[in-house]
Kinemage of the C-alpha trace (Angstrom):
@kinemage 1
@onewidth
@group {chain A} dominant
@subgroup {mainchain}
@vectorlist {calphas} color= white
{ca unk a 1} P 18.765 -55.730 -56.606
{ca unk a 2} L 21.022 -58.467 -56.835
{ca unk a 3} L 23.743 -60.560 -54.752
{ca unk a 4} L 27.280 -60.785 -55.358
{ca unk a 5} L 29.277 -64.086 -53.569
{ca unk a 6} L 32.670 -62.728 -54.094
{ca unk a 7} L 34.481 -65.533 -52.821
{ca unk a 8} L 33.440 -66.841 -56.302
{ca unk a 9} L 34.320 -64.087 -58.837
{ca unk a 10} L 36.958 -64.335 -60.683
{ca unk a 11} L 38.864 -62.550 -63.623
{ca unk a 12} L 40.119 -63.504 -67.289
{ca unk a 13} L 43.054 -61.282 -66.105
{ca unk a 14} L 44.304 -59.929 -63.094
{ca unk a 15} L 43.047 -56.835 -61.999
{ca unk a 16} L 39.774 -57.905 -63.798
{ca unk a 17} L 36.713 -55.903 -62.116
{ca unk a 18} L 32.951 -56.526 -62.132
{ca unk a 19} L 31.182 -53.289 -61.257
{ca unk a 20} L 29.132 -53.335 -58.800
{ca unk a 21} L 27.440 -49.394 -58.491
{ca unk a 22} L 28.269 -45.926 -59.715
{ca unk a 23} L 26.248 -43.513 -57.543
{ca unk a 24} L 26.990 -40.085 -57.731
{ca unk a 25} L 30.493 -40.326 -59.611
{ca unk a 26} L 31.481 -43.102 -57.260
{ca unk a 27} L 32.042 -46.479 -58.626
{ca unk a 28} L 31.863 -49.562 -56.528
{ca unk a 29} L 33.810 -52.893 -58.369
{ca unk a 30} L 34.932 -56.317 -57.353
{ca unk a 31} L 38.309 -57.524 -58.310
{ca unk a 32} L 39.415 -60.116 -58.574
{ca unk a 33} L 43.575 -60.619 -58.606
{ca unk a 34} L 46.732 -62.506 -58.817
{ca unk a 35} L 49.170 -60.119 -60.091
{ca unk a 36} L 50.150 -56.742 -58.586
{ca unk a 37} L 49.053 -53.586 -59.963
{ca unk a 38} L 51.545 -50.081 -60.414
{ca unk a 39} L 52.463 -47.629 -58.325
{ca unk a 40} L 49.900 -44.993 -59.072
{ca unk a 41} L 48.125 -41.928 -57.593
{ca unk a 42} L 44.165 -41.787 -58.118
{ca unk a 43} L 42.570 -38.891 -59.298
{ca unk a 44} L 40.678 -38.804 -56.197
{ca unk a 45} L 39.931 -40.705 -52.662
{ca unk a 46} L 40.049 -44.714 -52.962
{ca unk a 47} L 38.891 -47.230 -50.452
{ca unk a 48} L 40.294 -50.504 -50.571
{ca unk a 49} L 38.993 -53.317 -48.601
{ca unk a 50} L 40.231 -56.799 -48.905
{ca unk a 51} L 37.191 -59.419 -49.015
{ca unk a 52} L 39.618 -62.545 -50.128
{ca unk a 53} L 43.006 -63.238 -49.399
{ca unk a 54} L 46.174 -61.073 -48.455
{ca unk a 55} L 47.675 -57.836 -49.810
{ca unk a 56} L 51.099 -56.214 -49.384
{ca unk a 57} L 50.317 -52.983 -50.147
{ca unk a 58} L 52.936 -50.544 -50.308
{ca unk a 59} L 52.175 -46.536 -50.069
{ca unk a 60} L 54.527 -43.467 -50.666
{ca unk a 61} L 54.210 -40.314 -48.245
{ca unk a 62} L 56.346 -37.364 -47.582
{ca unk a 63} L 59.131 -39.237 -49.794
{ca unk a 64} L 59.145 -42.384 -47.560
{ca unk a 65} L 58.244 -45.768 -48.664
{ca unk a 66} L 56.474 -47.829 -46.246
{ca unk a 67} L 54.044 -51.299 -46.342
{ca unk a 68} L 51.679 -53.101 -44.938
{ca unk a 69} L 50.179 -56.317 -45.474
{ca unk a 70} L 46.054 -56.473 -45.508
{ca unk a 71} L 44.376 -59.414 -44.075
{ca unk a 72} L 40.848 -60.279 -45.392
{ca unk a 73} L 38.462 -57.709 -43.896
{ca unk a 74} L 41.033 -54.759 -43.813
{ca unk a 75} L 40.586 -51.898 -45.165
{ca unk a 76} L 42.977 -49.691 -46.899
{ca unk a 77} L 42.247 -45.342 -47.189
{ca unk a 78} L 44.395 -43.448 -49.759
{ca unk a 79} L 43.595 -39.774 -49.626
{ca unk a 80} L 44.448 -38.058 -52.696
{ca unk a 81} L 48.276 -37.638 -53.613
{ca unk a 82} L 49.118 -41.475 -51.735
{ca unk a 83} L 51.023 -42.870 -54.368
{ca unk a 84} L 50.753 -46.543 -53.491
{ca unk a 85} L 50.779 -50.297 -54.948
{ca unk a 86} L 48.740 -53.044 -54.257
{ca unk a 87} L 50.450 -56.578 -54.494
{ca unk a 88} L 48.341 -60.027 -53.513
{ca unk a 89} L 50.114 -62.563 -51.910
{ca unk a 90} L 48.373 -65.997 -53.730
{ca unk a 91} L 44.707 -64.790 -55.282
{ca unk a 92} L 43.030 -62.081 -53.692
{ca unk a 93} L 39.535 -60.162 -54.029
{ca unk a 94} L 39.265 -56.640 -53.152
{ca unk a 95} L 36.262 -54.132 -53.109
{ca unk a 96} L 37.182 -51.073 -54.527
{ca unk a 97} L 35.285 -47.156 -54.351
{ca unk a 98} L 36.772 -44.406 -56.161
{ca unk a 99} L 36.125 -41.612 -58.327
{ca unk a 100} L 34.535 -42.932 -61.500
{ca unk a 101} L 36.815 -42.900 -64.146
{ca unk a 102} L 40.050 -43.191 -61.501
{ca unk a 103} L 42.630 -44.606 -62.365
């Protein structure tokens, strides 16, 4: 048992994760951010929600580009083959789940 206050977590880089659970090949981590990532494809499911902050993220499907921005509480689905990026706008903390091992 034990209680994580995001709002305080942060990183010695961006992207930097505390992990939270792994149940059943599913990982659970904080990150914390103020960078964006790379457009990338996971090797499976991925659930983004946004805890702190704001995040353009941008997603790829049937060959068109499109974006969003994510206000704290939103949540963010890619299914497997979403090629997509996640960019914060100032610092942002996001709860990811994904396949362990993912990308």
């Amino acid at each position: 048992m034990r209680i994580i206050r995001s709002r305080e977590f942060t990183a010695g880089r961006a992207w930097g994760a505390l992990p939270i659970a792994e149940m059943n090949g599913i990982t659970t981590r904080l990150h914390w951010t103020d960078e964006p990532y790379q457009w990338h494809v996971n090797d499976g499911a991925e659930v983004f929600v946004v805890l702190d902050g704001r995040v353009e993220m941008r997603y790829r499907q049937d060959g068109a580009e499109s974006s969003t921005v994510l206000e704290t509480g939103d949540i963010f689905y890619a299914s497997v083959g979403t090629e997509h990026v996640a960019s914060p706008i100032g610092e942002a903390r996001v709860l990811v789940v994904e396949s362990a091992g993912s990308v």
